[in-house]
C-alpha positions, -999 to 999 in steps of 0.1 A, spaced: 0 0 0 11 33 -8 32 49 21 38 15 38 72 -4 45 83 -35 41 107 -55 66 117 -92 55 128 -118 84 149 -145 75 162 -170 106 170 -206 109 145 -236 126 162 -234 161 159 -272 156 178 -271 126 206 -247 146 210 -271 171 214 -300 150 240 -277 131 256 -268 166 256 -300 179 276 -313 146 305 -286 151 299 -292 193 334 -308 195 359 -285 177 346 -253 190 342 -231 216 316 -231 244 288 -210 223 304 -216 190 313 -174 185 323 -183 152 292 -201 139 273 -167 156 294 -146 139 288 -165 103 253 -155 113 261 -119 117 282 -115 88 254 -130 66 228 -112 76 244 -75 73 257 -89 38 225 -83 28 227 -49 25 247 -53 -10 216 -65 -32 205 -29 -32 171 -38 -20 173 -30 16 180 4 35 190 -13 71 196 -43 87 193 -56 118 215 -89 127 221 -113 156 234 -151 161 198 -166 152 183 -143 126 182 -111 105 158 -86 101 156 -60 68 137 -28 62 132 -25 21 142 10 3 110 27 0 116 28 -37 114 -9 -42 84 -36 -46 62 -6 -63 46 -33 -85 19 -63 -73 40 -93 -64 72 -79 -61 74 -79 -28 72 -118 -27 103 -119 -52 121 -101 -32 115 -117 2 122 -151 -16 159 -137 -29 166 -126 1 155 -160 18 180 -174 -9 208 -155 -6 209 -151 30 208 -198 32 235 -196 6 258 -171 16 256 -190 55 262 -222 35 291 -208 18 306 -192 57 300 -219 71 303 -252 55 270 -261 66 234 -265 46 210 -251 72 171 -248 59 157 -215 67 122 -191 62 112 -159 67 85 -133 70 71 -103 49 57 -79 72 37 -49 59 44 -15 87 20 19 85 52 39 79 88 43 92 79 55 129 63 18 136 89 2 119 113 19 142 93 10 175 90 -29 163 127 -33 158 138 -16 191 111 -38 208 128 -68 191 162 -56 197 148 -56 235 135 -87 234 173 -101 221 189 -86 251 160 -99 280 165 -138 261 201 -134 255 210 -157 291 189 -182 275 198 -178 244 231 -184 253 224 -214 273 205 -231 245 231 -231 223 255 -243 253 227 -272 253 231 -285 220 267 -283 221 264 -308 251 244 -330 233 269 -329 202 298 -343 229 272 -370 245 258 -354 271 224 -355 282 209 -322 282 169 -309 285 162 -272 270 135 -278 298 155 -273 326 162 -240 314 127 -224 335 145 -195 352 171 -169 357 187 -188 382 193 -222 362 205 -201 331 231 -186 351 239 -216 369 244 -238 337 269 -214 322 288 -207 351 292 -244 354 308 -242 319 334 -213 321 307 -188 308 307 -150 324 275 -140 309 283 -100 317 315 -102 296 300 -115 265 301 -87 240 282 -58 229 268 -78 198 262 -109 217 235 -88 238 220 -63 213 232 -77 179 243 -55 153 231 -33 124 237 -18 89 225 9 68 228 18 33 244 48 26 240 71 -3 266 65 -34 265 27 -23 287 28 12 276 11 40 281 18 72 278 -7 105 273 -4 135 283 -32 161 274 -11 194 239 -2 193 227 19 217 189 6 224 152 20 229 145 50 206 181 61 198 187 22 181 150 33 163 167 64 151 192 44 135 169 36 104 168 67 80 146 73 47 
């Protein structure tokens, strides 16, 4: 609809990230950084098919706000979403060694000011999970060594923190991008510029320009 923006998410089954976690359990770190960083760097990749004005990454999945000039025409919008489903599964395939099946979303937003408040509310919701986060990936990694693990045991604060303190894991000292994820934009002329502090609440919103 005239006026409106569009936002494409693209993640993985967290099924299918465990199994993939649980594959590489034994040559990596606790966490797997690298695999999370694969992530990172294939979502804000995204940003050079000229579609998309910002980007909003983390280890799990990536969320993109379309130029407004784009998907003008009846069923675009769908073409585009399902390139940027493809290039985003390829590109991780290509990082990481590893075919890992994954979907996404077209969302349709009133205008830019609601897009704005849904991504800071998302990038919210990233930092509040990120102890569990953390310790479900821990989880699968256990299971890729042998151990028995249950995601059910991970009920409250308390047993999140436990389990990774059991495991060498200072939550607090994970980094900035491990908390809040990290973001791209589209500059004029091409250049790109990234951002892997973000600030959160309305001054992360701000971040995504016309």
């Amino acid at each position: 609809m005239p006026g409106f923006r569009l936002v494409v998410r693209i993640g993985s089954e967290l099924t299918a990230l465990d199994r993939v976690l649980e594959t590489r359990a034994r040559e990596t770190e606790p966490l797997d950084p690298d695999l999370a960083c694969i992530a990172v760097r294939t979502g804000l990749g995204l940003v050079s098919c000229g579609f998309i004005s910002f980007v909003y990454a983390t280890p799990e999945e990536t969320i993109a706000l379309l130029r407004s000039d784009v998907a003008k025409v009846a069923g675009e919008s769908l073409v585009i979403h399902n390139h940027l489903v493809s290039m985003y599964a390829a590109r991780f395939a290509l990082l990481s060694g590893q075919e890992l099946p994954m979907h996404g979303g077209l969302f349709e937003f009133p205008d830019l000011g609601i897009v704005r408040r849904v991504l800071s509310t998302v990038q919210e919701a990233v930092e509040e999970t990120t102890p569990l986060r953390s310790c479900r990936r821990l989880g699968a990694q256990l299971r890729g060594r042998g151990e028995t693990f249950d995601n059910d045991t991970l009920d409250s604060i308390a047993a999140q923190s436990g389990l990774l303190r059991a495991h060498g894991i200072d939550i607090d000292a994970l980094p900035p991008w491990w908390w809040r994820g990290v973001a791209a934009r589209a500059r004029p002329g091409g250049a790109l510029e990234v951002f892997d502090e973000l600030p959160a609440g309305d001054e992360f919103g701000a971040l995504l320009q016309d």
